[in-house]
N, C-alpha and C positions, 0 to 999 in steps of 0.2 A: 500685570500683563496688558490687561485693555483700560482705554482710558475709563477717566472716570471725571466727577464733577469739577474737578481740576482743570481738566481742558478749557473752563472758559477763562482760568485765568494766562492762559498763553497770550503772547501777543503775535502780530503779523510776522515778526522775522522768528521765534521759535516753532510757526505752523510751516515760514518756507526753508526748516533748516531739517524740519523732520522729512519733508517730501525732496528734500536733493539728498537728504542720508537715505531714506528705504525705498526710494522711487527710480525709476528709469528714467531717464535722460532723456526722451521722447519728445517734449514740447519745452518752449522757451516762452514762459508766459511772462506777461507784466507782472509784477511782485504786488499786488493787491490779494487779500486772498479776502476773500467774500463770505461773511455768514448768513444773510439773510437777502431776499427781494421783497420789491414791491412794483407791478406796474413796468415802470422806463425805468425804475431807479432800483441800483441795487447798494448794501451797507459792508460793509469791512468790519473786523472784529474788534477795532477801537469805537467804531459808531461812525465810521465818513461815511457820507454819503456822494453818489459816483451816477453818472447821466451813462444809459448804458447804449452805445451806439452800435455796438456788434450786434445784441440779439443771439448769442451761443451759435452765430454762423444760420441767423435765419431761423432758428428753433422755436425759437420765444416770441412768433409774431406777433399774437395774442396780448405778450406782457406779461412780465413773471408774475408766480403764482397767482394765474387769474381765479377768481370765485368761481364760478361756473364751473370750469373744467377741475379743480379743486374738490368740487362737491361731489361730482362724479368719482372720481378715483374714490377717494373714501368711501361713499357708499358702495361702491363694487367691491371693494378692498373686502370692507365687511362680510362680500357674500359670497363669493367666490374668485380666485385670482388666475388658476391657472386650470385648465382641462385635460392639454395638449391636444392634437387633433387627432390623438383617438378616441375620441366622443366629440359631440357639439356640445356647442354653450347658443345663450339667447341674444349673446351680445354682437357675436359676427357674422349671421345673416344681415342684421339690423342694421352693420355698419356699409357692409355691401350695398346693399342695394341706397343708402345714404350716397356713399360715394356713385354708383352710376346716377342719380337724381343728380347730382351738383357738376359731375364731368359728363353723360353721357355715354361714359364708356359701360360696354354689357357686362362683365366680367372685370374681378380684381383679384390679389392675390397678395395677403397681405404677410409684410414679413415681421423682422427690428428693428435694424440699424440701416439705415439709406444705400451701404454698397453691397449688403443682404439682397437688397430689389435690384441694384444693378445686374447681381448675379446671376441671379432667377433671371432677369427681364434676354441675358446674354443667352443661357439655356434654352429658353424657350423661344430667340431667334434661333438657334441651330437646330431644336430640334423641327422649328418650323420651316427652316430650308432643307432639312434632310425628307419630313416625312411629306410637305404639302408642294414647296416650288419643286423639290427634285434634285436637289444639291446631291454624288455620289457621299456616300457614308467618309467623314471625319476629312471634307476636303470642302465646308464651309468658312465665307469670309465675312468677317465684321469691318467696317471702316469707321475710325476715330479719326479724333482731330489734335492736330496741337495745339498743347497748351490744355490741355483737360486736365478734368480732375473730376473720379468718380467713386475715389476711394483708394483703400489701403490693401486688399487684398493681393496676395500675389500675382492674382491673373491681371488686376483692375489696372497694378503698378506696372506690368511688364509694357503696356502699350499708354504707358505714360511717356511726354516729351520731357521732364522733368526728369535730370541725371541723378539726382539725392533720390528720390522715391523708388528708384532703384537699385543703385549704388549696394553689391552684395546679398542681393536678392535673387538671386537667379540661378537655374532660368527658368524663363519665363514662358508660357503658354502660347502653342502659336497658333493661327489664324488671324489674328489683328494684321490690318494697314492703316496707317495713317496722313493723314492728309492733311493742308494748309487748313486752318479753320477761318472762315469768310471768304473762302477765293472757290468758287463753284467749278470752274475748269478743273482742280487738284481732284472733286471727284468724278468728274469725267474719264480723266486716265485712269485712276484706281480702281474702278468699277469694272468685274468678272465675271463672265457667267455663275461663278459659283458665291458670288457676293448673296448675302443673307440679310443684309443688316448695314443702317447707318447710326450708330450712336453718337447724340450734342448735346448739349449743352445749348439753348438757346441763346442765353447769357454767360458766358464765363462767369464765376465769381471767382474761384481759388485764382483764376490767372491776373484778377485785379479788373473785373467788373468788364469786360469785353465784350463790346454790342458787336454785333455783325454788321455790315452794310445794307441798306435797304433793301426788302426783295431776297435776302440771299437765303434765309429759312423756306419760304416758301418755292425756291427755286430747287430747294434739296429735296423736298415733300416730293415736288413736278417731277423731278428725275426718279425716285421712288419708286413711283407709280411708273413710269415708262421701262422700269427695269425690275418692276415685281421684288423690291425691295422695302422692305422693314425700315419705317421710320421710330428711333426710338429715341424720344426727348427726357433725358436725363433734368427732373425739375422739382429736384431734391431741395436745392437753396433757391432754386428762383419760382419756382412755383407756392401757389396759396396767400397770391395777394402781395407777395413782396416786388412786383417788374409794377403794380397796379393793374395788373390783372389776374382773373384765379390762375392760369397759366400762364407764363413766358411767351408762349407759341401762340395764343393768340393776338398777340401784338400783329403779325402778318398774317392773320385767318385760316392758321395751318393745325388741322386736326392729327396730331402726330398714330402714328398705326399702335406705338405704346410710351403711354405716360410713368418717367421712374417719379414716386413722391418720398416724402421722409419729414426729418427733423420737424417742422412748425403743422406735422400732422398729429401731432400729440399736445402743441402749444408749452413742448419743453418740458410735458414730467415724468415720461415714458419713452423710450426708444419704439416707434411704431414708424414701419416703411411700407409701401406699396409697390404695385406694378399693376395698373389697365390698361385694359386693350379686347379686343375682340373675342368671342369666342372661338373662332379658330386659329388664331394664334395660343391662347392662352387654355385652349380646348389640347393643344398636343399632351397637357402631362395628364398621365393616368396616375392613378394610385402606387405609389411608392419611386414613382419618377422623382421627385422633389418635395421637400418640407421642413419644418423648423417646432420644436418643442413649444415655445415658445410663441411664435409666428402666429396672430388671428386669437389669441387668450382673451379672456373676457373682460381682465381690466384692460389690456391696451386699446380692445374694440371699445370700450364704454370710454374710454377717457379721447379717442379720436374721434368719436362720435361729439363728445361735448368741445373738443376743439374745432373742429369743422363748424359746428352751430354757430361757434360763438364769431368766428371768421364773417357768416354771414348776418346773424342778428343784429351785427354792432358795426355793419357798413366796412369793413378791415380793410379791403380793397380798394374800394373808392377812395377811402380815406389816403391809401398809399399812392396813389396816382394825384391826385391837391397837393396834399403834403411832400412829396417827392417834387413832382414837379417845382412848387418855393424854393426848395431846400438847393436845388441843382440851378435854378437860374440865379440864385442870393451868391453861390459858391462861385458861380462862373465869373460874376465882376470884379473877383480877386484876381487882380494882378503883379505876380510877382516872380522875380525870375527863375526861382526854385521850383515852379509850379509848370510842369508840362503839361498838363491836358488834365480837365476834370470832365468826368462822362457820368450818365446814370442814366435810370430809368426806374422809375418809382420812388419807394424809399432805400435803393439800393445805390450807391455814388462810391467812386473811387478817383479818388486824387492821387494822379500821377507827378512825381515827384523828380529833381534833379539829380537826388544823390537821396541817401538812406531816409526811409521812412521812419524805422524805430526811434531814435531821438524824439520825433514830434510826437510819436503815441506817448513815450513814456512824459513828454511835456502836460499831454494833453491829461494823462491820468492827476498829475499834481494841480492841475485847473478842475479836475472833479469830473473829466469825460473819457470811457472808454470805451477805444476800440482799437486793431489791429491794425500792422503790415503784411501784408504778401508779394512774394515775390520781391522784396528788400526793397523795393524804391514805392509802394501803393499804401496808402491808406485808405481804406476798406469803412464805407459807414452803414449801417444797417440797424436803425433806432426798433423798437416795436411798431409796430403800426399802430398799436392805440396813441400815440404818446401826444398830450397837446401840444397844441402850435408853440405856447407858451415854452413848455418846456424844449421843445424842436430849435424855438428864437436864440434860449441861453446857448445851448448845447453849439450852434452855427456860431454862435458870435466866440465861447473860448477856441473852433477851430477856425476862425480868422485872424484870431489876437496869436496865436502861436503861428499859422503859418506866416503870418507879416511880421514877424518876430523871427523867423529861423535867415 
């Protein structure tokens, strides 16, 4: 019934033939199936090895199974893993007040999964316009943007611009509006007395790596404040060094009112998410308002604790803003006519394309480089931040031999 030492002599097509017989149909990945990492690199179950340019969507800033954060899980593993937060443990104060040292914010609140913290972060604006600005009861409004993406939950999907993430889902939860994302007028008109909340994304990534126009974050911030509104910066994939900064938001010196974090707060070996912000934002839940079994446990605080360090002992940021910056002006002198626009900021770049993206991934996977499409026409690159120039050099050069190739 369960495997047994057998399984390592499968090869790649009997691993992707048992996951499309017992699995859901839910993702459409490149047919590589992966046993092992190292670092930027990770190996297939024949032994290729693959230049990993996704990062698990930003997870893996750090570099798969980094030492550090490694040493940490196992020895927490050994001594305790879970408490719930019906008792404390020693490892989630430690990691709080970690996280206000590094962001500044007073207060956190720590979940699992990154649309976990969106959730919480949506909560905790409504109950912050119901109990503090004044909002009448269950007649609070959030404003979104198109073209987000904050996750999969019902409520997260229903004020998605995206017809498939919805498609049979519904319905869907109301008080969302949404608005053009980059064009500051859209929330001019959309803003109500009973507006609570602006939720962005500073950077798109799901929608294929979308910078805002100059000015236009901190323009959101400015109206914010003049309308006693909740700025809340979703910086789940762009935050912790991947835009080269620890957040996205400060590219335009914009201290958002709440920070959502996630994926590359664990450095990829634990689901660990956050939400900062102020104490009187974050001050409205009392005891039994909200929480998570799981949420604030001792190994996720000890293993985000040693991914956060390692972010800053080994320069991660800096590193992504050097490294990023090469990598985007090397990409740019590619000229070819399949190639519409290439944009980024950090180690984050998305090459916008003429016609379908998938082709050149799955090209790019038999040159030994992975990484994704979104939204069908974007190639999406997102290396680890550690990863050397050297390896950055090959990795650039098979995606300029495939796209002058396509």
């Amino acid at each position: 019934m369960f495997a047994t030492s057998n399984e390592t002599s499968l090869s790649s097509q009997d691993f992707i033939e048992l996951e499309d017989q017992y699995g859901a149909h839910n993702y459409h990945p490149l047919d590589v199936v992966i046993d092992r990492a190292e670092g930027a690199w990770v190996f297939d179950v024949e032994g290729r090895r693959y230049l990993d340019f996704l990062s698990a969507y930003s997870a893996v800033n750090q570099g798969h199974c980094h030492p550090a954060i490694y040493k940490a899980l196992v020895e927490q593993a050994a001594k305790v893993t879970l408490t719930s937060r019906a008792f404390r443990n020693d490892q989630l104060p430690l990691l709080l007040k970690e996280l206000h040292d590094l962001t500044g914010y007073p207060m956190a609140l720590p979940m699992n999964s990154g649309v976990e913290a969106v959730e919480t972060a949506l909560k905790a604006a409504r109950k912050w316009g119901q109990t503090v600005k004044g909002i009448p009861a269950g007649q609070a409004e959030i404003l979104t943007c198109t073209n987000n993406f904050h996750g999969r939950t019902i409520s997260v999907v229903g004020f998605s611009s995206e017809s498939q993430y919805k498609c049979g889902f519904g319905p869907f939860a109301p008080g969302f509006k949404q608005v053009i994302f980059g064009d500051i007028e859209s929330f001019h008109q959309a803003i109500t007395p009973n507006t609570c909340a602006i939720l962005i994304e500073p950077v798109q990534g799901e929608a294929g790596i979308r910078i805002p126009p100059a000015g236009y974050l901190k323009a959101v911030a400015e109206l914010c404040k003049e309308h006693n509104i909740l700025l809340i910066c979703d910086e789940i994939q762009s935050g912790l060094g991947r835009t080269g900064k620890l957040l996205a938001s400060e590219h335009e010196g914009v201290a958002p009112d709440v920070v959502i974090l996630g994926k590359a707060l664990s450095g990829g070996f634990y689901p660990v998410s956050a939400v900062l912000s102020s104490r009187e934002v974050l001050g409205v839940f009392h005891p039994g308002d909200h929480g998570s079994t799981f949420g604030g446990n001792p190994l996720a605080c000890a293993v985000a604790r040693a991914a956060l360090k390692v972010l800053v002992d080994e320069d991660l940021i800096a590193r992504s803003a050097e490294l990023g910056a090469y990598a985007l002006d090397r990409l740019k002198r590619l000229k070819h006519p399949n190639v519409a626009e290439i944009r980024g900021l950090g180690l984050w770049i998305g090459i916008d394309l003429k016609g379908p993206a998938r082709p050149l991934c799955e090209a790019l996977k038999d040159r030994g480089v992975l990484c994704k499409e979104t939204h069908d026409t974007v190639i999406r690159f997102a290396p680890p931040l550690m990863i050397s120039r050297e390896d950055l050099d090959w990795g650039l050069e098979q995606i300029e031999a495939v796209i002058l190739a396509s």
